[in-house]
Biotite code that builds the C-alpha atoms (Angstrom):
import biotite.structure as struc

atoms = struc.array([
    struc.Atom([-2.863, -5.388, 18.693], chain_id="A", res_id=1, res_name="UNK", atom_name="CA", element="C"),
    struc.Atom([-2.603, -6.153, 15.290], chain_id="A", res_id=2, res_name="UNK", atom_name="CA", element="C"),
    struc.Atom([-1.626, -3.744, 12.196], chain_id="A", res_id=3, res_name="UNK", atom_name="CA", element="C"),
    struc.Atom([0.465, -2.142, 14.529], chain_id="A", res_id=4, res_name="UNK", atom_name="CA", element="C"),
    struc.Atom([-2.239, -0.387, 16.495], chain_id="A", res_id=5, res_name="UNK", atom_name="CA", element="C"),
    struc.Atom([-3.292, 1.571, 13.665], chain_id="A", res_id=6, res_name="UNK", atom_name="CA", element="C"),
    struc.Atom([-6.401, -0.580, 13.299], chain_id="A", res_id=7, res_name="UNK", atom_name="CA", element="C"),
    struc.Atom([-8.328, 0.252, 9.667], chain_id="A", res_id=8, res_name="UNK", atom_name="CA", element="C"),
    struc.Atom([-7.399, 3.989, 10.727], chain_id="A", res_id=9, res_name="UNK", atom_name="CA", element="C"),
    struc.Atom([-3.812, 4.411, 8.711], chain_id="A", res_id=10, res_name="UNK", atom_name="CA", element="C"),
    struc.Atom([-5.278, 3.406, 5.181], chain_id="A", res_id=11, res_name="UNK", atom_name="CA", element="C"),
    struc.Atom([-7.222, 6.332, 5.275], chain_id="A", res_id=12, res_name="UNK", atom_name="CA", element="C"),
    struc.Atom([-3.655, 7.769, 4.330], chain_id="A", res_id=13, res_name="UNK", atom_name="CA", element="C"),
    struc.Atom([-3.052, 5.549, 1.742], chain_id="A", res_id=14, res_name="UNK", atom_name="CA", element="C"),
    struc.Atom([-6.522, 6.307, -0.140], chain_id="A", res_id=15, res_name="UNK", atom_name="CA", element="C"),
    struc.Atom([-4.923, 9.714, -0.291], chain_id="A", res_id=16, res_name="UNK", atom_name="CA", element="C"),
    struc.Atom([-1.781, 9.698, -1.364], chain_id="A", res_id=17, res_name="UNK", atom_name="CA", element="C"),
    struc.Atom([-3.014, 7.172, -4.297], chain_id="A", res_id=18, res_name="UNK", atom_name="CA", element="C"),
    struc.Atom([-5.325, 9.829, -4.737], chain_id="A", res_id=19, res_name="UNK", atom_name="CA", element="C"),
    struc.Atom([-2.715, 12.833, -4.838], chain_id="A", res_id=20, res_name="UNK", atom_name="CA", element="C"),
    struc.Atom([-1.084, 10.607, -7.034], chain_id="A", res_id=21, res_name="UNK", atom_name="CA", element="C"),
    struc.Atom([-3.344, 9.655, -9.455], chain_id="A", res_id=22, res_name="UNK", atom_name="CA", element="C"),
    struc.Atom([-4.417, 13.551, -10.000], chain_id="A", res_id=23, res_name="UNK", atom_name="CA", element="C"),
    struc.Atom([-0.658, 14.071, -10.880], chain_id="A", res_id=24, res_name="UNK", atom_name="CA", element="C"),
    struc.Atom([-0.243, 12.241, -13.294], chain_id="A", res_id=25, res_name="UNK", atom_name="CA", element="C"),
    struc.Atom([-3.406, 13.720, -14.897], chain_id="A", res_id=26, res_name="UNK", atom_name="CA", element="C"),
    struc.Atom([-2.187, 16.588, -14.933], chain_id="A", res_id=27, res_name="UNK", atom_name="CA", element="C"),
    struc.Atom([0.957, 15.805, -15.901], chain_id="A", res_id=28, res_name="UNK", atom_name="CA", element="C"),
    struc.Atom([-0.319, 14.181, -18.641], chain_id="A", res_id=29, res_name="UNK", atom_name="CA", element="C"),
    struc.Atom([-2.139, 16.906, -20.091], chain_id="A", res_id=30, res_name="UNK", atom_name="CA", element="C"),
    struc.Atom([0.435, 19.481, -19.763], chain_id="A", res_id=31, res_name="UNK", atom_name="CA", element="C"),
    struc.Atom([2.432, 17.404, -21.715], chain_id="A", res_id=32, res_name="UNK", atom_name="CA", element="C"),
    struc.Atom([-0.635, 16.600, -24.080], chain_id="A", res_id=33, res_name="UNK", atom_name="CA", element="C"),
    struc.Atom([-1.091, 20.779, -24.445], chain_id="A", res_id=34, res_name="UNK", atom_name="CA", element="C"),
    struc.Atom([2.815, 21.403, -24.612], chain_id="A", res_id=35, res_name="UNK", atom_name="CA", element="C"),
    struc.Atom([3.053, 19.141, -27.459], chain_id="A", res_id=36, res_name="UNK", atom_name="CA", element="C"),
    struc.Atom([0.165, 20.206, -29.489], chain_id="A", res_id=37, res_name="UNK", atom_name="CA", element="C"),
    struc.Atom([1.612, 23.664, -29.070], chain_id="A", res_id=38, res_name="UNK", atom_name="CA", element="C"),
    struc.Atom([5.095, 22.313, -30.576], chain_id="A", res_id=39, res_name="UNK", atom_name="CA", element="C"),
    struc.Atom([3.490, 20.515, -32.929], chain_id="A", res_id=40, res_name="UNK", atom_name="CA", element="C"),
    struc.Atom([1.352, 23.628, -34.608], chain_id="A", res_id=41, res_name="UNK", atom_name="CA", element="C"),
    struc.Atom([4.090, 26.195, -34.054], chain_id="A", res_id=42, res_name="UNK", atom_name="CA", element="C"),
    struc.Atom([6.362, 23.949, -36.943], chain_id="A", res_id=43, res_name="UNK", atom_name="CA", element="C"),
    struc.Atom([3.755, 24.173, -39.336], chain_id="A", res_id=44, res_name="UNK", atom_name="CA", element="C"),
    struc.Atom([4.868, 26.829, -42.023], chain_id="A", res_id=45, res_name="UNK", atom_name="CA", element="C"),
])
């Protein structure tokens, strides 16, 4: 068999971890996006 026997059937889990990934580093990305806009106003005098 080839692919192991996993056929077309294992990249199922590889949609979703890209997936799972990709909404990480959105958020990520705007936690760090809020966290420094909240630096950034709380040094203005």
């Amino acid at each position: 068999m080839m692919g192991g026997g996993f056929g077309m059937g294992g990249w199922w889990a590889m949609g979703l971890l890209l997936a799972v990934g990709l909404i990480w580093v959105i958020i990520r990305g705007v936690r760090a996006a809020g966290d420094y806009g909240i630096q950034k106003n709380s040094q203005e005098p």
